[in-house]
C-alpha positions, 0 to 999 in steps of 0.5 A: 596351137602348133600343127601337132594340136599342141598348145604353144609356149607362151614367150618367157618374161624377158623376150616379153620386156624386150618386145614392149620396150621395142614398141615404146620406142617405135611410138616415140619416134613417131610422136617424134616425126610428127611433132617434127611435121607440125612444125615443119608445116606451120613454118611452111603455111607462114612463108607461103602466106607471106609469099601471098601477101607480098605478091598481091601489094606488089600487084597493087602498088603501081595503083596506089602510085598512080592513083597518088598522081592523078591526083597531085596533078587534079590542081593544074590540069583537072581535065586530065583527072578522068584520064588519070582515074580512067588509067587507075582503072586499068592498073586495078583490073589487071592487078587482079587478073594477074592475081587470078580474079576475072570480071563478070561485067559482061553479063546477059541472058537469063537470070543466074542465082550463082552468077547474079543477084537482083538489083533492079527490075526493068518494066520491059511491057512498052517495048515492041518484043519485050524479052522473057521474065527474068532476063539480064538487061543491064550491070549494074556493079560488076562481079568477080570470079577466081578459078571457077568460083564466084567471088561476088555475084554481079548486080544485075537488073533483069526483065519484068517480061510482058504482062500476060493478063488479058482482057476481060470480055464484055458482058451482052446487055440483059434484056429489060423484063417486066416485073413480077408480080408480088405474090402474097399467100392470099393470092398464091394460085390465083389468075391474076384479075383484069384492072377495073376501069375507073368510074368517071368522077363527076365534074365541078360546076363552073364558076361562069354557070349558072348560080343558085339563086340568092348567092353573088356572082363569082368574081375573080381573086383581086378584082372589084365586084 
């Protein structure tokens, strides 16, 4: 609509094929471009990564040589074989410093899931002040970190701490009671009655008594009469 309220006129048909022509054109340069892109950018990726590659094996060969060394020389002089492994060492932990890569080897203080992982439990309660649960007694294989980010978390061994059971208390001993008397449903309401004494039970007659008149004397068992 124009600022009349007249409808406007629509474009006429060639202005129409000039104007698509005009856009497929744009898109096939930029389908163009970035095809050109891909490319460019994968042939970049590739050196980089070879680049890389290379930096870290140059890093690493002095190690290897080293390495080589220590050990043609184990033959004729094994003694210095833990100096040469000792400077393999070295080399190898300043190959990866120089490749961005720091050791956590120095660890302590309370456990860290995203520093450490649990290798060991120590039973710290014998000590004189055990530390609290869960804190970093030793390393056990030493962790890597680069630009902030773990690697690999270090083996550590943390504290059981000390044993919060306490003791139990001892019971009081319970006086002895008298037993109850059983109760019966016949005697249930009853007062309980007094014992009766017994009646004395008459005694025997001795065997040196007086004897009824027609019977032997007693004698004793393995005796003659």
């Amino acid at each position: 609509m124009t600022e009349n309220g007249r409808p406007e006129k629509a474009p006429a048909a060639p202005e129409l094929a000039v104007e698509l022509e005009e856009c497929r054109d744009r898109q096939l340069r930029t389908l163009a471009d970035f095809d050109n892109f891909r490319r460019r950018t994968g042939r970049e990726l590739a050196a980089a990564r070879t680049a890389e590659r290379d930096r870290v094996v140059l890093a690493w060969l002095p190690v290897l040589d080293h390495l080589e060394l220590a050990l043609s020389h184990a033959s004729a002089d094994p003694g210095s074989l833990l100096d040469g492994v000792r400077g393999v060492r070295q080399l190898a932990l300043e190959a990866l410093r120089r490749c961005g890569v720091v050791r956590l080897d120095d660890e302590h203080g309370p456990f860290d899931p995203n520093r450490h992982e649990a290798g060991a439990v120590v039973d710290v309660s014998a000590t004189p002040d055990p530390p609290p649960a869960g804190t970093v007694m030793d390393v056990l294989r030493s962790g890597f970190a680069a630009d902030g980010r773990v690697l690999r978390p270090a083996s550590v061994a943390v504290s059981a701490g000390p044993h919060t059971g306490t003791p139990q208390t001892a019971q009081a001993p319970q006086t002895a009671q008298a037993p109850r008397a059983l109760q019966t449903p016949w005697t249930v309401g009853r007062r309980p009655e007094a014992p009766r004494p017994e009646a004395p039970r008459p005694e025997s007659p001795r065997p040196d008594g007086p004897r009824p008149a027609g019977r032997p004397a007693w004698t004793p068992p393995g005796t003659s009469p």
